[in-house]
C-alpha positions in Angstrom: 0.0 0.0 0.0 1.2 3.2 -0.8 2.6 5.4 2.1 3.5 9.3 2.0 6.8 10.3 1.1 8.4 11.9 4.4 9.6 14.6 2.1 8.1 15.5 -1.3 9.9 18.3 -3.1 9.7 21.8 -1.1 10.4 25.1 -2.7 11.2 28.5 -1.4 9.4 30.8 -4.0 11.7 34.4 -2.6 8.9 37.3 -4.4 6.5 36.7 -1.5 7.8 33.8 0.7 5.7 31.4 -0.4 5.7 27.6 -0.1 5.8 25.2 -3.1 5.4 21.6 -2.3 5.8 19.5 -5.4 3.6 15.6 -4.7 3.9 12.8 -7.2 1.7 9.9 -6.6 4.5 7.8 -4.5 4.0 10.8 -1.9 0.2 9.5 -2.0 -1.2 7.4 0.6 -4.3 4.8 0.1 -6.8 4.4 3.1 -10.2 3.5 4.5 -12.9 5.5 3.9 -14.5 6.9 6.7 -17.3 4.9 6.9 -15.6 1.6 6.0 -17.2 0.6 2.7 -14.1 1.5 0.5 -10.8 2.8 0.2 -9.6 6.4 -1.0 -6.3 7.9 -2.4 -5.2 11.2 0.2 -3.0 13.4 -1.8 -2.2 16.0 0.7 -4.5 16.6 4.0 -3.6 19.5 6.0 -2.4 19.7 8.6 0.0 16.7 7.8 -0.5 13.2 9.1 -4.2 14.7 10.3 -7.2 12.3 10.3 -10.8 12.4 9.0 -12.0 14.4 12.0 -9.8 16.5 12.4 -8.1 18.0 8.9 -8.4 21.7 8.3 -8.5 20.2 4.3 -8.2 17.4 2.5 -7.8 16.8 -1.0 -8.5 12.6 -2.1 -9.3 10.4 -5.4 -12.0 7.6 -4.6 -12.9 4.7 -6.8 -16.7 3.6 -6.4 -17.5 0.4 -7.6 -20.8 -0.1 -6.4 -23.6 2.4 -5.2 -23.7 3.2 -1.5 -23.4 5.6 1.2 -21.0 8.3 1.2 -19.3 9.3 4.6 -20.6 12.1 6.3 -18.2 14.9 7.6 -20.3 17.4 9.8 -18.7 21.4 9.3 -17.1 20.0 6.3 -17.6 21.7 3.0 -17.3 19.3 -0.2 -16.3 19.8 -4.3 -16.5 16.4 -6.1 -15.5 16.3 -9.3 -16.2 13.3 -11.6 -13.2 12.1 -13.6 -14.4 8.7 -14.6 -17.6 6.1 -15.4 -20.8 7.2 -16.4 -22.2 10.3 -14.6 -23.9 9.3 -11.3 -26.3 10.5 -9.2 -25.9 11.6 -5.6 -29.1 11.9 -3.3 -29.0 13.8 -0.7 -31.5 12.4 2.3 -34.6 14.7 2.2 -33.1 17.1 0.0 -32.8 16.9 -3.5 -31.0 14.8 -6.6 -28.1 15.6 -8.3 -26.8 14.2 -11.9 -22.8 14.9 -12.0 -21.8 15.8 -15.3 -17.9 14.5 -15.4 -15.2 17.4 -14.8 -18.2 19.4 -13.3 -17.3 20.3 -10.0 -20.3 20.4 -7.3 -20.2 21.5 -3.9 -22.4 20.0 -1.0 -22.4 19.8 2.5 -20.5 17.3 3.8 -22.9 16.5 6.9 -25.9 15.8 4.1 -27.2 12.4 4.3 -25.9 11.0 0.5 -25.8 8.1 -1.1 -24.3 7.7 -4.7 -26.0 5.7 -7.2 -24.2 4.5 -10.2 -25.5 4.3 -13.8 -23.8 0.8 -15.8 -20.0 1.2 -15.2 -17.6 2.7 -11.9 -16.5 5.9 -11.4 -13.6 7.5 -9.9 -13.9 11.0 -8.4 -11.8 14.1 -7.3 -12.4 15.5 -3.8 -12.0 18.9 -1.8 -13.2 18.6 1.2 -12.3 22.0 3.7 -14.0 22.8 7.4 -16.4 25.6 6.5 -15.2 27.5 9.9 -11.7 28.2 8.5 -12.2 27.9 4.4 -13.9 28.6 1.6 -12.6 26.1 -0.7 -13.1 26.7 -4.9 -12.7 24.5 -7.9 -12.5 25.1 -11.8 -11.1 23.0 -14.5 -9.0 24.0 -17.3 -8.4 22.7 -20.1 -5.4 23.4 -22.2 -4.0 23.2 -26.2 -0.5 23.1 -26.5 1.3 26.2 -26.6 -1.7 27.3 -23.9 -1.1 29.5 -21.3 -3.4 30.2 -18.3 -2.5 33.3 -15.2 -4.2 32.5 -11.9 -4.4 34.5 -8.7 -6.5 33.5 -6.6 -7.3 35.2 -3.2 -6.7 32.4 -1.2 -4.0 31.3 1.2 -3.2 27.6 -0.6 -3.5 27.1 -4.1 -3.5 23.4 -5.3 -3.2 22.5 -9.1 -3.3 18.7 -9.8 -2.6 17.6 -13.3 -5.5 15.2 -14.4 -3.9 14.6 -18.1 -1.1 15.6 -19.6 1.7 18.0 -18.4 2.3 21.2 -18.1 4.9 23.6 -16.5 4.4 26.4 -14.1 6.1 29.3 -13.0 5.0 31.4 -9.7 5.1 35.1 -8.9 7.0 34.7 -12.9 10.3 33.3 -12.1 12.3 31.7 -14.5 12.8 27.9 -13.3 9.2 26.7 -14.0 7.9 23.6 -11.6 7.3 20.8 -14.1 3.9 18.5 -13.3 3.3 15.4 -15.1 0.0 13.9 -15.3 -1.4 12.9 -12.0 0.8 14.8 -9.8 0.1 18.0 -7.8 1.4 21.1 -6.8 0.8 22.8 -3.7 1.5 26.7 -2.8 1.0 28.3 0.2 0.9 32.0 0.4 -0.8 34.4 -2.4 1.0 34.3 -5.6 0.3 34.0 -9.3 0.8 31.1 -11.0 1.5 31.1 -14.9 0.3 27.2 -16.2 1.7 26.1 -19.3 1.0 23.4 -21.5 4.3 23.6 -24.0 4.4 20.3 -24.6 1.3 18.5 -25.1 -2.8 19.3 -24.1 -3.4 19.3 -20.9 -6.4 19.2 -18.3 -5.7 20.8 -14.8 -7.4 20.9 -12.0 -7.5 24.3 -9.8 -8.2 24.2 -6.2 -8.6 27.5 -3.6 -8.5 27.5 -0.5 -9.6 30.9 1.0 -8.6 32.1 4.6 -11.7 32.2 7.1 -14.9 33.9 7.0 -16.3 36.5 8.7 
């Protein structure tokens, strides 16, 4: 079983003291799902080594073979993305329905009653999950032709990129030694900075997470 690496690639970016961590699936760790009925795939949780009750965020792949509950994480705020399988349908316990369209993220609250249902094949999903009391977490997917450039600056105090296909390089705060992410792998930076996301060598589809300091 995969176990995290004690230490992934960490970065100094100078321009704004920032944190770059650099994760590659070895750094990944595979465990039990909360409620027992399956395993998940932590990329990063914060703050390290923290478990499902007490993470400030987590960011996770799950592979569903069958429908079934999903955990329930009270104060938690959730973005699932689909990445695989036919779209499925989450049901949230006395409140409403929800067809996922794939690389469509939805938010939810992580202390609904849900239960997934799957159409004809498995699915494998992306997953933000951040305690509403210290983040607002956001999500958006681009995707990118070769030669493509996207500029992000995000207000937000961790910015997470993970690299569903392809590969791309990126550069923070513009300096000149760019950060190259294959497909599958993530970067993490803590502290405000602008990230320039290239695709020079290939198409790429990257996943953009914010995590947004506390609210009022």
């Amino acid at each position: 079983m995969p176990v995290s690496s004690p230490d992934p690639l960490v970065l100094t970016a100078p321009a704004r003291h920032v944190r770059i961590r650099h994760l590659r699936p070895s750094d990944y760790r595979v465990m039990p799902w909360k409620n027992g009925l399956g395993t998940t795939t932590e990329i990063a949780v914060d703050p390290p080594g923290a478990g499902l009750d007490d993470f400030a965020w987590r960011l996770s792949i799950a592979d569903l073979a069958a429908s079934g509950p999903f955990s329930t994480f009270p104060g938690i705020e959730r973005i699932l993305l689909q990445t695989e399988g036919e779209p499925m349908e989450l049901v949230h316990e006395g409140r409403s329905r929800r067809r996922l369209a794939l690389l469509a993220p939805y938010r939810f609250d992580g202390a609904w009653p849900t239960h997934g249902e799957l159409g004809a094949t498995s699915a494998r999903d992306f997953n933000i999950m951040a305690r509403r009391a210290l983040f607002r977490p956001s999500a958006a997917v681009h995707s990118l032709a070769r030669g493509s450039i996207v500029h992000l600056c995000l207000a937000a105090e961790t910015q997470i990129l993970h690299v569903f296909r392809g590969r791309v390089a990126v550069r923070v705060d513009g300096s000149a030694a760019a950060t190259h992410l294959l497909g599958a792998e993530t970067l993490i930076v803590e502290g405000q900075a602008e990230l320039e996301v290239a695709a020079d060598v290939e198409e790429a589809v990257v996943f953009a997470v914010g995590l947004g300091g506390s609210r009022p």
